[in-house]
N, C-alpha and C positions, 0 to 999 in steps of 0.2 A: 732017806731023803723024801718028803712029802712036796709035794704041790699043789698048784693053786689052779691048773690051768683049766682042766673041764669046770670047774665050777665058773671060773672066769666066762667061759665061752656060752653056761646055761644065762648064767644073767643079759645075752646079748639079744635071746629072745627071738634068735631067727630061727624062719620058718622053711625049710627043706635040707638037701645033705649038703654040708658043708665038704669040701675036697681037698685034701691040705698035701701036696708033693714037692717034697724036701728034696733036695742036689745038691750036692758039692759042687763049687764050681772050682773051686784050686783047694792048696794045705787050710787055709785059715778063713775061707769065706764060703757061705752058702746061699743058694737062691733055693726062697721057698716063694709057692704058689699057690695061690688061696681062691677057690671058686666055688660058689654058691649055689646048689639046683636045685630047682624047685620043680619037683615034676606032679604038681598040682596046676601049674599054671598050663593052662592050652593056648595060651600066645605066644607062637616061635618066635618072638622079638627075641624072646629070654634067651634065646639062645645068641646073640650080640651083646651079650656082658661080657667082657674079656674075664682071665681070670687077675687078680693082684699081686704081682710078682715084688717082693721083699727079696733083699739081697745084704748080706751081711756077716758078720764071724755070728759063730754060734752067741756070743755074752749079748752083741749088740740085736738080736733078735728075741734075745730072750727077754731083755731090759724095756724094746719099744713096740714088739709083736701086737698086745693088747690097744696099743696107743696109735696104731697106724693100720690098722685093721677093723676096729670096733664099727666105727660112723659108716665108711664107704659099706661093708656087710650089713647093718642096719637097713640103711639106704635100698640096696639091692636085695634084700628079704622085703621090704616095705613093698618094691616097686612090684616087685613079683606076684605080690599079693592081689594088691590093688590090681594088676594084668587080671588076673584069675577074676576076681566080683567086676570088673570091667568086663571080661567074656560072657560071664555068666548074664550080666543085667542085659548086655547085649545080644543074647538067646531067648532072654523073659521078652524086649520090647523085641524082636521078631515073632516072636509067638505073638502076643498079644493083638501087634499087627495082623499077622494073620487072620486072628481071630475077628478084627474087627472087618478085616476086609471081608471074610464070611463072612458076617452077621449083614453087614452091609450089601454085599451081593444078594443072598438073602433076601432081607429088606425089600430089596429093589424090583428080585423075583417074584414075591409074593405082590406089591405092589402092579409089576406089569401085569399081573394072572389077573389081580381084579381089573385093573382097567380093558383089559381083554372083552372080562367077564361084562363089565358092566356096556362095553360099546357093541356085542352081541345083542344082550338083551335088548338095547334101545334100537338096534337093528332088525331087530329079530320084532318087536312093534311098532314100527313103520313097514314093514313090509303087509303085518295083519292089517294096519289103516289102508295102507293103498287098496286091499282088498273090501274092506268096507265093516271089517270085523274090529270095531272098537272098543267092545268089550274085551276080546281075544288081545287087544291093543295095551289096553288099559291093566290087565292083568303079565302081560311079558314085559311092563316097562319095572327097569328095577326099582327095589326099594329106597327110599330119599335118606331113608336111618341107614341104609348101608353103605352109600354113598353122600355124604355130605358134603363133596365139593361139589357134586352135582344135582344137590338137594332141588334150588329153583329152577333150573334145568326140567327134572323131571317132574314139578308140582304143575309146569304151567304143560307139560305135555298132560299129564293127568287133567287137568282142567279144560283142556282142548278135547280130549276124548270123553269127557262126561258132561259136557254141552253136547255131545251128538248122542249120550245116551237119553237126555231129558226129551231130545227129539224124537229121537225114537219112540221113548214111549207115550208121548203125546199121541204121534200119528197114529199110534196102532190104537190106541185106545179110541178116539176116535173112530175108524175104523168099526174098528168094535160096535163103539155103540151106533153108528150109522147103520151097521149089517142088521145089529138086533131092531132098532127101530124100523126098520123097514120090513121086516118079515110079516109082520100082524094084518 
């Protein structure tokens, strides 16, 4: 006697172990039970699939086994699958989250460090102004190309302290020459 039925069960295309246990339940009727695992999938949802209990004389399972079995096991290989690239994608966008919220943190840090850097510097030359050192002034204020939100910011501070160096060297020059003329 040949059959048909593993070949029947390859064409259904699903994906994990299929479970098949047969019972008698009286002389002339049996209950079979058909459950499908996938243990691919990491969603214990899969595990709220009941299994498919068929009940019947052996002829009348043998006649509609394929016929009452096929879609719902499709069905439930499909879902399972889908479970599984649904875990999966939802592992890729946590990573990727992650990812971004590092890079963003990041970002952010690097961002504070320079605004750190750059409210020192401009700190760090007004303090040599109060002192009266404007060239000391003019040289700790930072640079406008490294900061361009603060570009005009630091061009009119720059511009404030090299008006006190034109003065300066006026006076001394002056000076100068007042000292030398007067020597002869």
């Amino acid at each position: 006697m040949q059959t048909n039925f593993f070949r029947q069960l390859t064409k259904l295309n699903l994906v994990g172990d299929l479970q098949l246990i047969l019972r008698q339940a009286d002389e002339n009727s049996l209950v079979l039970s058909v459950l499908l695992n996938n243990e691919q999938c990491g969603d214990k949802a899969k595990n709220l699939i009941l299994p498919l209990n068929l009940s019947g004389t052996a002829e009348e399972l043998d006649n509609g086994f394929f016929e009452n079995v096929s879609v719902p096991l499709q069905r439930a290989s499909g879902l399972m699958v889908n479970m599984e690239s649904f875990m999966k994608q939802l592992e890729e966008v946590q990573k990727q989250s992650a990812m971004e919220k590092e890079k963003s943190d990041k970002e952010k840090k690097e961002k504070e460090a320079k605004e750190k850097k750059y409210k020192d510097a401009f700190q760090k030359a007004e303090e040599l102004e109060k002192e009266g050192n404007y060239k000391g002034a003019w040289s700790a204020l930072p640079k406008a190309s490294e900061y361009p939100d603060y570009a005009e910011t630091i061009r009119k501070k720059q511009d404030e302290y090299e008006r006190h160096f034109a003065h300066n060297l006026f006076s001394q020059e002056e000076t100068s020459t007042t000292t030398i003329n007067q020597q002869p």
